[in-house]
C-alpha angles and dihedrals in degrees: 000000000000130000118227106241121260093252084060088052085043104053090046096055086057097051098041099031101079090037088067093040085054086042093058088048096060091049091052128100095213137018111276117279121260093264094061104078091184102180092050088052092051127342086066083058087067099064114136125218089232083074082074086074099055105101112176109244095233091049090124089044114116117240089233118077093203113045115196106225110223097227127126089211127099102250106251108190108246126231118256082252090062097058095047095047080056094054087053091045090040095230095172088177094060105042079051090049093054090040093066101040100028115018097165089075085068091067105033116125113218119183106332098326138065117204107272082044099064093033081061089049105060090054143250090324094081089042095123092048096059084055097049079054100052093049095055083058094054089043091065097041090061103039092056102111128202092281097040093060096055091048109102095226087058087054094054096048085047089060097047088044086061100038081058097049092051090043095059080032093063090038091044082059100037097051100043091256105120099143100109100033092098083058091045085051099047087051090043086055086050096063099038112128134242098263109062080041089055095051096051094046084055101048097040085042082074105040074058088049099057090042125213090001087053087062086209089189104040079053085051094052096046086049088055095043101042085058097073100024083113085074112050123081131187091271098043119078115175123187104217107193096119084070094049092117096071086063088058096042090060097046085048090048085047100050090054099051095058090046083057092065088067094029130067093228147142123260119256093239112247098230086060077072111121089349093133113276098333098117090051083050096060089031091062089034099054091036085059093039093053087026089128097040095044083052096056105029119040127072125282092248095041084055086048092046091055095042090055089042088051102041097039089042101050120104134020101247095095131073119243086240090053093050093043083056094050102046081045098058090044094036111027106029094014127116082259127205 
């Protein structure tokens, strides 16, 4: 007889593997102690090639919020002119430079057209423009802190930000050029506003509630995915993966807002939604801070439905397909609590 080879083994050890390690999950009394760190045992073997395309969109940001500009000169704000006359020269320095002292211009819509848009407009030569600029966008977006968000005049950014993206986002389609609207989409989730994230928590907080039948992250998808249907048409197909962590954002808001119905806590904020891993973050934080009262206080399933979030959604070693797979096959098609 024939053994299978040992890509076949391999393969199957990927797939299975986390399953048994979810199924394990569902059968203990309590979530695994500090020492098992489940997801960098197997879930990190999982891991698929395609993880080697996912470049963050603020890959080209600076760490430092404030960047001091080496110029001897005093700043003098530029015209709306100047800064499209450096998208056509590609003077990446100056539209930087803009970016950190006066980030409105960015936005700014003269005419019928806004920056990224004309840089999308002269070709694939100003490619890399169009991504400077929307890394810059990115860049702001995740930068904003707790005050900042609340402020008008961050609202009103916040608007134009998104009237910009749409607006790439409709040309990119229109002209064929549809390789960075998955970017244009992941920086569109991040600006959302609390309100379209406030009716799919609670919709998703009671698929969760009814457990397996609910299908929670089939909800979560269709919440993602419903989001940018406007802008798809029947010759247009788009993988959105790259904006897969919006899926588990909202499984992780909705979680904890059904664990705040037995615990005294504190809401995971809504702009935290698809910024990078800040609601895992608050998730993991607030789980450890009310791990006692969560142990002795919420339902069997609830407890079940945390344990399977954490331990799927730690690390970065898997892709957010992969993840959403794997929350599906435990939450969604699983034997269930």
């Amino acid at each position: 007889m024939r053994l299978p080879s040992s890509g076949f083994i391999l393969r199957e050890a990927q797939d299975l593997a986390p399953r048994a390690i979810l199924r394990q999950l569902r059968r203990s009394p309590t979530p695994p102690s500090p020492g098992l760190d489940v997801h960098s045992t197997v879930l990190t073997r999982s891991r698929r090639a395609s993880q080697s395309s996912e470049v963050p969109l603020s890959s080209s940001a600076p760490q430092s919020q404030n960047i001091q500009t080496n110029t001897i000169t005093s700043w003098k704000e530029p015209q709306p002119f100047e800064v499209f006359r450096a998208i056509e020269r590609k003077d990446l320095m100056f539209l930087m430079e803009v970016r950190d002292r006066a980030f409105s211009l960015l936005l700014r819509k003269t005419g019928d057209a806004t920056p990224l848009l004309h840089a999308m407009r002269i070709g694939q030569s100003h490619r890399d423009v169009a991504i400077i600029l929307l890394g810059a966008f990115s860049r702001y977006i995740n930068h904003l802190n707790d005050e900042d968000i609340l402020k008008p005049r961050t609202k009103v950014i916040l608007k134009a930000l998104r009237t910009n993206l749409k607006l790439a986002i409709d040309y990119g389609l229109a002209k064929s050029q549809s390789d960075l609207t998955a970017s244009f989409l992941q920086t569109l989730v991040m600006s959302e506003g609390d309100k379209w994230v406030w009716a799919q928590v609670s919709t998703i907080s009671h698929a969760l509630n009814a457990g397996i039948v609910g299908q929670p992250v089939k909800a979560a998808e269709f919440a993602r995915t419903s989001m940018f249907e406007v802008y798809l048409t029947l010759n247009v197909h788009h993988d959105f993966s790259s904006v897969g962590n919006a899926t588990v954002d909202l499984l992780m808001l909705a979680a904890w807002s059904n664990v705040l119905v037995y615990v005294s806590g504190e809401m995971i904020p809504f702009y935290y939604f698809a910024r990078d891993t800040r609601v895992y973050k608050a998730f993991v934080d607030r789980l450890d801070q009310h791990k006692t009262v969560i142990q002795t206080s919420l339902s069997r399933r609830l407890k079940w439905q945390l344990r399977v979030l954490r331990a799927v959604l730690e690390g970065r070693n898997t892709t957010y397909r992969r993840k959403v797979e794997l929350l599906s096959g435990e939450l969604d098609q699983g034997e269930g609590v």
